[in-house]
C-alpha positions in Angstrom: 92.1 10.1 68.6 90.4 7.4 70.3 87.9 7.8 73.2 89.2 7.4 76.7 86.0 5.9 78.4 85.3 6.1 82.1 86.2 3.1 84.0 84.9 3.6 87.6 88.0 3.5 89.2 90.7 6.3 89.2 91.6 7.8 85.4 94.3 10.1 86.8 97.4 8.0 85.6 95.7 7.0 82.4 94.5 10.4 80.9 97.7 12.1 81.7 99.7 9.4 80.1 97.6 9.5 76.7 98.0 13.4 77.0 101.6 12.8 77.8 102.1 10.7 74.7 100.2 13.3 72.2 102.8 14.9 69.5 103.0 18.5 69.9 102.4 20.7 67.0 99.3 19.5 65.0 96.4 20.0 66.6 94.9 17.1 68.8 91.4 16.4 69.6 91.3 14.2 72.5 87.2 13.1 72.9 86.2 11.5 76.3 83.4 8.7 75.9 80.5 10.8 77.9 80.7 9.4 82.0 81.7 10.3 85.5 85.7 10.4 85.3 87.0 9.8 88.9 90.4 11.5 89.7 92.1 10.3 92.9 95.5 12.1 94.4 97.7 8.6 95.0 98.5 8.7 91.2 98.3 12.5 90.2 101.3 14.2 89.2 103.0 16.2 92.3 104.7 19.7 91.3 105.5 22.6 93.1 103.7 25.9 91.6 103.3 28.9 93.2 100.0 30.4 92.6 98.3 33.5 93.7 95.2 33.6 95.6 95.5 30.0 96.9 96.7 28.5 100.1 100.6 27.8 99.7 101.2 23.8 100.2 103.8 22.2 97.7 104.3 19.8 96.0 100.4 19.9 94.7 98.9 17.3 93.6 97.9 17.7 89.9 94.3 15.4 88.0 95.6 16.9 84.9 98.8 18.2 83.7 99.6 19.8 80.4 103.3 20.2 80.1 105.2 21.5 76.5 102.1 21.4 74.6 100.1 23.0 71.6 97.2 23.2 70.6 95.0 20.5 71.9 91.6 20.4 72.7 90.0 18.3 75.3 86.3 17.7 74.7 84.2 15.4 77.8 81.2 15.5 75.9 79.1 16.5 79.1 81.1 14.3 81.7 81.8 15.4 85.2 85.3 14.9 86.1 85.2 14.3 90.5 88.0 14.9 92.3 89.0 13.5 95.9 90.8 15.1 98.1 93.1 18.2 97.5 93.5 18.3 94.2 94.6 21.2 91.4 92.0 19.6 88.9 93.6 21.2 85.9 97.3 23.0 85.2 98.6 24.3 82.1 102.3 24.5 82.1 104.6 26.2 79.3 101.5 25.6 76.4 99.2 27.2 74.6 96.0 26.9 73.1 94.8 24.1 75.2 91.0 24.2 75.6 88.9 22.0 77.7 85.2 22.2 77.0 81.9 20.6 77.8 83.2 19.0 81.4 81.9 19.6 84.8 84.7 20.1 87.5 83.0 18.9 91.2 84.7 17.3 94.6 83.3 14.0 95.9 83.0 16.0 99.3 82.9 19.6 99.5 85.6 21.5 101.3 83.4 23.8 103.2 79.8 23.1 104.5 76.6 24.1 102.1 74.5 26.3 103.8 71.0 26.0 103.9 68.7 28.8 103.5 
């Protein structure tokens, strides 16, 4: 698979439409071009899911959203992937072996202060 490269501007509608259009059933590497990928809520994915351990407010809005797949692995090459806003960075839904490695998951602002010590 090609590279997806980070642009500078929001990659939420473009990596979930290249995920969107990989086959099921063989397995897929999918390797990110090494970069700061920017995900941004006005063109995630919204969903209702019901997790546990997490504040209850539906639809979420989803930076990446595996839906009816196999066996793909996701590989960012050490790139940070920055959210904005409240975001599910990741969700996994009816698939299996899907594998993310070698990102950094971070929020443009935190939700809670830092302390300092």
């Amino acid at each position: 698979m090609p590279a997806l490269c980070p642009t500078g501007r929001s990659i939420t509608a473009a990596i979930n439409c290249f995920i969107d259009s990989v086959a099921t059933g063989r397995p897929v590497l999918i390797k990110l071009a090494t970069g700061r990928y920017d995900f941004y809520p006005d063109s995630a994915y919204l969903a209702t899911y019901y997790l546990s351990n997490t504040y209850n407010v539906n639809p979420r809005q989803l930076g990446i959203l595996v839906k009816n797949k196999r066996h793909i692995l996701i590989d960012g090459q050490g790139s940070a992937f920055i959210f904005h806003g409240y975001m599910q960075p990741t969700t996994s839904d009816n698939s299996e072996n899907i594998t993310l490695q070698n990102i950094c998951i971070d929020w443009d602002k935190p939700f809670l202060p830092k302390p300092e010590w």
